[in-house]
C-alpha positions in Angstrom: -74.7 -26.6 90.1 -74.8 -23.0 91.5 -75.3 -19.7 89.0 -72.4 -18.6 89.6 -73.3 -17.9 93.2 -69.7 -19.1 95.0 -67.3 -17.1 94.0 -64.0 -20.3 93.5 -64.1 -19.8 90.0 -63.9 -16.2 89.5 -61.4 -15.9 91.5 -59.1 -19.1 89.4 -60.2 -17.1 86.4 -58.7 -13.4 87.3 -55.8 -15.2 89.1 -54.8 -17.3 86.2 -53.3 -14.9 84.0 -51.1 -13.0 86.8 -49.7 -16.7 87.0 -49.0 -17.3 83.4 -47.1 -13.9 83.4 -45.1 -15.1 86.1 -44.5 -18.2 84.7 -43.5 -16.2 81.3 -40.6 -14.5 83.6 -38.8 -17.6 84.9 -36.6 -18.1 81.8 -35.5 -14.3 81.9 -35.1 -14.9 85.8 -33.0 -17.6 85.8 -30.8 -15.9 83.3 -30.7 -13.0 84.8 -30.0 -13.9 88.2 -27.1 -12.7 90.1 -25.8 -10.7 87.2 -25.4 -7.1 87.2 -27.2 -4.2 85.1 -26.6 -1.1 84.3 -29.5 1.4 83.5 -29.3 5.0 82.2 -32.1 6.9 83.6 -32.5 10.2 81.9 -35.1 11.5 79.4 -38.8 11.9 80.2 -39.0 8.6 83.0 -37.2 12.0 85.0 -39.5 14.5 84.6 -42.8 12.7 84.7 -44.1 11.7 88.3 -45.8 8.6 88.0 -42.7 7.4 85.1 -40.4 8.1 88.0 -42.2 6.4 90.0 -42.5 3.0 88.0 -39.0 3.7 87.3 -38.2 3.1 91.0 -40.5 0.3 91.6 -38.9 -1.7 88.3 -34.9 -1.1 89.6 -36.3 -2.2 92.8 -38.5 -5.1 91.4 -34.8 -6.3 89.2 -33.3 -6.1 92.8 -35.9 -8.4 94.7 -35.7 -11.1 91.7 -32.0 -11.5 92.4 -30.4 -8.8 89.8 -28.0 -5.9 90.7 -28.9 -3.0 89.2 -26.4 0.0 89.2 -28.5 3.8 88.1 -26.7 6.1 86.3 -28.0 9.3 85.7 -27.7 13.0 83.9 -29.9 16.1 84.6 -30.2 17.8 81.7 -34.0 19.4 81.8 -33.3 20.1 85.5 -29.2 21.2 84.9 -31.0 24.1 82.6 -33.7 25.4 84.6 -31.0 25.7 87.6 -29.0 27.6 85.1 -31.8 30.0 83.9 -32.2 30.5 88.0 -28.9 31.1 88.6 -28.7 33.6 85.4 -26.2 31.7 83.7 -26.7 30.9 79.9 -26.6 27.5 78.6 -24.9 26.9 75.2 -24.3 24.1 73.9 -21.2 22.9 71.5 -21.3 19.9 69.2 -24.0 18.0 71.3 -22.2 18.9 74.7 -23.0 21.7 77.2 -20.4 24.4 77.6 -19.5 24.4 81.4 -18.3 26.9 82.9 -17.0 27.1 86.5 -20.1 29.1 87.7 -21.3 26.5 85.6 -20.2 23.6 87.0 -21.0 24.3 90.6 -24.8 24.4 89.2 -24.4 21.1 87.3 -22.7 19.3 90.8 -25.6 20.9 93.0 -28.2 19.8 90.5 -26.9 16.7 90.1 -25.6 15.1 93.2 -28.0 17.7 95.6 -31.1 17.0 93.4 -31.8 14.3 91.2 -29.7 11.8 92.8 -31.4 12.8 96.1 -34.9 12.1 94.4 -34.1 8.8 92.7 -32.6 7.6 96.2 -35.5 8.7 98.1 -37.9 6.9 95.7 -36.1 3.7 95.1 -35.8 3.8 99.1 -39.7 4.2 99.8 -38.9 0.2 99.3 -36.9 -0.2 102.2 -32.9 0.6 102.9 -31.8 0.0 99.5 -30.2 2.9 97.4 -27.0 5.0 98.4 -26.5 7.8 96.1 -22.6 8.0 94.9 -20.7 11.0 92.2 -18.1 9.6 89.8 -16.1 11.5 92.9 -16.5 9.1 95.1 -13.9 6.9 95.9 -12.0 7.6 92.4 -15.0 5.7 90.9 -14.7 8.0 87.5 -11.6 9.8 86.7 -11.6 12.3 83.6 -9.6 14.6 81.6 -10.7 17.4 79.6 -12.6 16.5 76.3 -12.1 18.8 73.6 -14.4 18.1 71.0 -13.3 19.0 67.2 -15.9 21.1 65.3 -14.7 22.0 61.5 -11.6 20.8 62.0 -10.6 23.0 65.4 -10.4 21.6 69.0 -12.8 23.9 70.7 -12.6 24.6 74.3 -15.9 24.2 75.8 -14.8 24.2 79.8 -15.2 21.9 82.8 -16.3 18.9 80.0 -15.0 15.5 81.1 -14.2 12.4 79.1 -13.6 9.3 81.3 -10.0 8.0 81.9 -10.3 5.5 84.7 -12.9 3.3 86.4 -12.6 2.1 90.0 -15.3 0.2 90.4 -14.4 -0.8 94.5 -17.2 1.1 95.7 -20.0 0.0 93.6 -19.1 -3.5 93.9 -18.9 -3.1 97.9 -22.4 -2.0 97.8 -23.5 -4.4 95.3 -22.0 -7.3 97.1 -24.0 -5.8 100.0 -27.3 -5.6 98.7 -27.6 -2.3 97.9 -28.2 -0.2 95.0 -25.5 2.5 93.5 -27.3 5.6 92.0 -24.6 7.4 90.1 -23.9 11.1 89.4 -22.4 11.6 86.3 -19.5 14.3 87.5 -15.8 13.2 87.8 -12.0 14.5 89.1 -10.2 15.6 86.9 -6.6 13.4 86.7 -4.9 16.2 85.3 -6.2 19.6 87.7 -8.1 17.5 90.2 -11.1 19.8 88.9 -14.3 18.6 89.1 -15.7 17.7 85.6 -19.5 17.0 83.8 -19.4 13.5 82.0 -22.1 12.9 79.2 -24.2 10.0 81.5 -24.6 7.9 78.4 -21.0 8.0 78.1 -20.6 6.8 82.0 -23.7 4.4 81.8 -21.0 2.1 79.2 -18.4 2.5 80.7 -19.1 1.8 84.1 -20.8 -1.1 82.3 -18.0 -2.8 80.8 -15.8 -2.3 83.8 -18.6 -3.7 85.8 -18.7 -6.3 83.7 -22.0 -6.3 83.5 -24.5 -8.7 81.5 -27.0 -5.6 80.6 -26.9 -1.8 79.9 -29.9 -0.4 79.3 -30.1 3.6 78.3 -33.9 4.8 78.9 -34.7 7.4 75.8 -37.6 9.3 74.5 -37.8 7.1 71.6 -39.3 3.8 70.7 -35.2 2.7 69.3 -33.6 3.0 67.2 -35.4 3.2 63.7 -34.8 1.7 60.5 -35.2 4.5 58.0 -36.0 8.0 59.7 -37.9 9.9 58.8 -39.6 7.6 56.2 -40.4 4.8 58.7 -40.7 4.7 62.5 -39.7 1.0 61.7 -38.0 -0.4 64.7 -34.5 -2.5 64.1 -35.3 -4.7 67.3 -31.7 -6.1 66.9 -28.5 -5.6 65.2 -24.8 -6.5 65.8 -22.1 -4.1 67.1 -20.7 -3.6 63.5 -23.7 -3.2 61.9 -24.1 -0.2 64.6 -21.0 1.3 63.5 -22.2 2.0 60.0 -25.1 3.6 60.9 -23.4 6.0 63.5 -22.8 8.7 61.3 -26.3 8.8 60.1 -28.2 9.0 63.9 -29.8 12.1 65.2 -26.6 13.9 67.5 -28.9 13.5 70.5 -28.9 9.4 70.0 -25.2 9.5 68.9 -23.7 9.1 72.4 -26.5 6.6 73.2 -25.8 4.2 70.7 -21.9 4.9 71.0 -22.2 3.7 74.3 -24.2 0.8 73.5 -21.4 0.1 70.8 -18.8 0.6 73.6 -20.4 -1.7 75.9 -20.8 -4.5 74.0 -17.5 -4.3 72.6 -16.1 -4.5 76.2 -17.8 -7.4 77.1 -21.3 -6.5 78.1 -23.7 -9.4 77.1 -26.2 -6.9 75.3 -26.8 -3.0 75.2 -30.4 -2.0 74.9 -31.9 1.5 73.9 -35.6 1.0 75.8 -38.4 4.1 75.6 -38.8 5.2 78.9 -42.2 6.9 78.0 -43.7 3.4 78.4 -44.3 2.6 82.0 -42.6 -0.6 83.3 -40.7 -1.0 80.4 -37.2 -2.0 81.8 -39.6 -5.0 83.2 -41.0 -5.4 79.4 -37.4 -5.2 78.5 -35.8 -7.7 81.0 -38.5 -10.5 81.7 -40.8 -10.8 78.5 -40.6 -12.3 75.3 -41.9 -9.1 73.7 -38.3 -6.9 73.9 -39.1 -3.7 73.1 -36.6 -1.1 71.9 -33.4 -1.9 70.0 -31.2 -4.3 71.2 -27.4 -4.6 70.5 -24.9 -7.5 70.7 -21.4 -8.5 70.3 -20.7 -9.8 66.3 -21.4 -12.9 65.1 -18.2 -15.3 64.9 -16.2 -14.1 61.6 -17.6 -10.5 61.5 -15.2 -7.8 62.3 
């Protein structure tokens, strides 16, 4: 026997483990495949370099293992730096910025001229795979005016969209041809044919359902949803749509239209809604093909529950 001399069984030992991990996959791959998912990029994954870049190389990774992935994103860190360029203040109104139309023309720059242009040039180091769309795009998102009510009031807080109508022709042209959508969260109006900001989270779900998608996942800054706040950062890993609705009116206003959508998409008939922490590289791979979730996790009730 050689002392270890040939080298055969060093390399069986560091290759061994890569295998089981792709053996662990092929479950979540064969479950997944062919379906479509939706996945809210915001929060730190879009700020931090190397987070965007693992963000890229997971949506691209779903793609090559026979998923379609649809992006949808916001801007807000990058929305409020143009802003403070530009001299215009931001304010913001029961969770939602106040757009103006100065405003607005910011928000459309940053957002279709800037971050979409990022995500598409990093998912496309790759090779020809992502074409960057708005909600304006071939009627994909109409909206009319939302007017939220604070104390009772419905307060005016400008070019502030809430989604009407989904035409999802566009995205599932590309889809159907290999590519993948990265959507801008800005919308026509229906009513002025202005264009309007949509709250991403809100568009993540909704393009969701009409996508029919199995998964949405919304990247946050957060490990989930937690149990007891600030008491515990206790994760609740799972929990039903109704059991969501009773704790809405107890969640943090900036996870309110994150788990609203989840609660919206599941209700619509997406297979299951996940809230994922984006700060953890890789994790919509975690998420999608490992036995270890992470993140909170939401599905349709149980038979009987209302």
């Amino acid at each position: 026997m050689s002392n270890g001399t040939s080298n055969a069984p060093t390399r069986k030992h560091t290759a061994l483990p890569k295998a089981q991990i792709l053996i662990e996959a092929l479950p979540w791959l064969t479950r997944h495949h062919g379906k479509t998912v939706v996945i809210k990029f915001g929060g730190n994954a879009m700020i931090d370099e190397d987070l965007k870049a693992a963000f890229a190389q997971d949506v691209v990774f779903l793609r090559h293992a026979g998923l379609k992935p649809v992006v949808v994103h916001g801007g807000g860190p990058q929305i409020s730096a143009a802003l403070d360029k530009h001299g215009i203040v931001s304010e913001f109104k029961a969770g939602l910025r106040v757009t103006t139309e100065d405003a607005m023309d910011v928000v459309r720059m940053v957002l279709a001229g800037q971050v979409q242009r990022e995500l598409v040039g990093l998912l496309n180091q790759h090779g020809p795979l992502a074409v960057g769309l708005t909600g304006e795009d071939a009627h994909t998102l109409t909206a009319t005016k939302h007017q939220p009510e604070i104390d009772g009031e419905l307060v005016d807080i400008g070019r502030v969209g809430e989604i009407t109508e989904i035409d999802t022709g566009a995205i599932e042209a590309l889809l159907a041809d290999g590519r993948i959508p990265v959507v801008s969260s800005i919308a026509r109006s229906q009513d002025d044919h202005h264009v309007y900001n949509v709250n991403a989270d809100t568009a993540a779900a909704a393009l969701a359902a009409a996508l029919g998608a199995e998964t949405l996942m919304v990247l946050t800054d957060v490990e989930g949803l937690y149990e007891d706040w600030p008491n515990s950062d206790e994760v609740i890993s799972r929990l039903t749509a109704s059991e969501l609705e009773k704790l809405l009116p107890d969640l943090s206003s900036g996870m309110v239209p994150k788990m609203e959508g989840c609660l919206h998409a599941v209700r619509g008939g997406v297979t299951t809604a996940r809230v994922i922490d984006g700060r953890v590289q890789h994790s919509i791979l975690l998420e999608i093909f490992t036995d270890e979730g992470i993140g909170t996790m939401v599905v349709p009730d149980e038979e009987g529950e209302s």
